[in-house]
C-alpha positions, 0 to 999 in steps of 0.5 A: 135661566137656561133650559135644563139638558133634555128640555125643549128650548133653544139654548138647551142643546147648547148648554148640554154640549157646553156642560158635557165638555166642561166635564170631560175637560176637568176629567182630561185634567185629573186623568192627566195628573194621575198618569203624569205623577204615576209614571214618574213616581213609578212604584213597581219598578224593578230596581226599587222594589229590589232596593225596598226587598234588600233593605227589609230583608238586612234590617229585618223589617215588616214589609207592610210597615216599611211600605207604609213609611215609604209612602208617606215620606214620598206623600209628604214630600210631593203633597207639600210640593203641591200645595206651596209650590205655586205659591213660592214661585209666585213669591220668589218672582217666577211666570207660572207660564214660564215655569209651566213650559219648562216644567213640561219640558222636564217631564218631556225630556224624562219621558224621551230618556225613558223611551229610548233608555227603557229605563227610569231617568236621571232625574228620577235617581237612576243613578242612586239607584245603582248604588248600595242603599246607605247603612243607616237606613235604606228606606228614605234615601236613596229609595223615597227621595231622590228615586221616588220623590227626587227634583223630577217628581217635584217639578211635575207635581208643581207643573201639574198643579199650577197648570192655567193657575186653576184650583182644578189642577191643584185638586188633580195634583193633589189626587194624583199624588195621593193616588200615586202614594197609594200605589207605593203602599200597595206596590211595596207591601203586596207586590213586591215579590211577583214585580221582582220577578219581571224579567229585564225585557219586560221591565224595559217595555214597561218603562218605554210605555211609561216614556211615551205617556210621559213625553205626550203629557210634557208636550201638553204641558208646554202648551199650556204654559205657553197659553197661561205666559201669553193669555190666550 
């Protein structure tokens, strides 16, 4: 048995350096799927929360109410994601290395389109969002999916969770998913109003902020699918 972190022997030294970047290896993990899944879930972006304002405000709808709905559409839609996307890539005969390069490259690419566009991706349902919200309801389409929980979310999510096939990145995405539904709620319901009074530059800096952070993690997950296709 190896001695315990502060206790004279040999091997302690060493085993406390191991535990120690063990730990901040796991930490790295779920730090990177809470930002990764936040940004491109984006629940106080302007244009949304101007979407979600329109919509309550035409059908007269309590804005804690409608927020919740939205965040557990959007939580449905990703936690599922989460869970069985890395097995039905698995059944249909796809490379979680192979899906982890191009699922980074996705996020990569919806990171650099932010950075240079100052605006959210076409992945992320811009394009929905300068339409009308539909007469029937507003709140799930286009506002939960495509805008929050569209193809570009799934995708990471689904990366994100079958990073190295670890049930430690299962668990971040898990977390960083119900983390970023959170955020929706609380964005909706309590923030609405101030985030909708962003003026235009600053919604353009945040969202360039949001595209460089998202473009380093896509990198990063590159890199990994390469290491899991490979096995090195």
């Amino acid at each position: 048995m190896l001695p315990a972190c502060g206790v004279a022997g040999r091997q302690g030294p060493r085993r406390c350096d191991t535990v120690a970047a063990v730990r901040l290896s796991t930490l790295d993990v779920y730090l990177q799927a809470v930002i990764a899944v936040v940004i491109i879930v984006n629940p106080v972006d302007p244009v949304k929360i101007m979407i979600f304002n329109s919509v309550i405000t035409r059908r007269g709808l309590d804005r804690r109410k409608a927020a919740a709905r939205v965040a557990v559409v959007a939580l449905a839609i990703l936690g599922v994601s989460a869970l069985v996307g890395k097995e039905l890539l698995q059944v249909i005969g796809i490379n979680l290395g192979a899906f982890g390069v191009i699922g980074g490259l996705v996020v990569a690419g919806m990171g650099f389109e932010m950075l240079y566009g100052g605006t959210s991706s076409r992945a992320q349902g811009s394009g929905e969002a300068r339409d009308e919200p539909a007469e029937a309801d507003g709140l799930i389409m286009p506002l939960t999916t495509p805008l929050m929980a569209g193809p570009g979310a799934i995708a990471t999510v689904i990366t994100v969770a079958s990073y190295r096939g670890s049930w430690t990145s299962l668990a971040a995405a898990v977390v960083a998913v119900a983390f970023a539904c959170a955020l929706v709620y609380v964005g909706f319901a309590y923030l609405g109003a101030a985030f909708e009074k962003l003026t235009p530059a600053a919604a353009a800096m945040l969202a360039r902020v949001g595209g460089l952070l998202l473009a380093t993690i896509g990198a990063q997950l590159v890199l990994g699918g390469l290491r899991t296709f490979y096995g090195f």
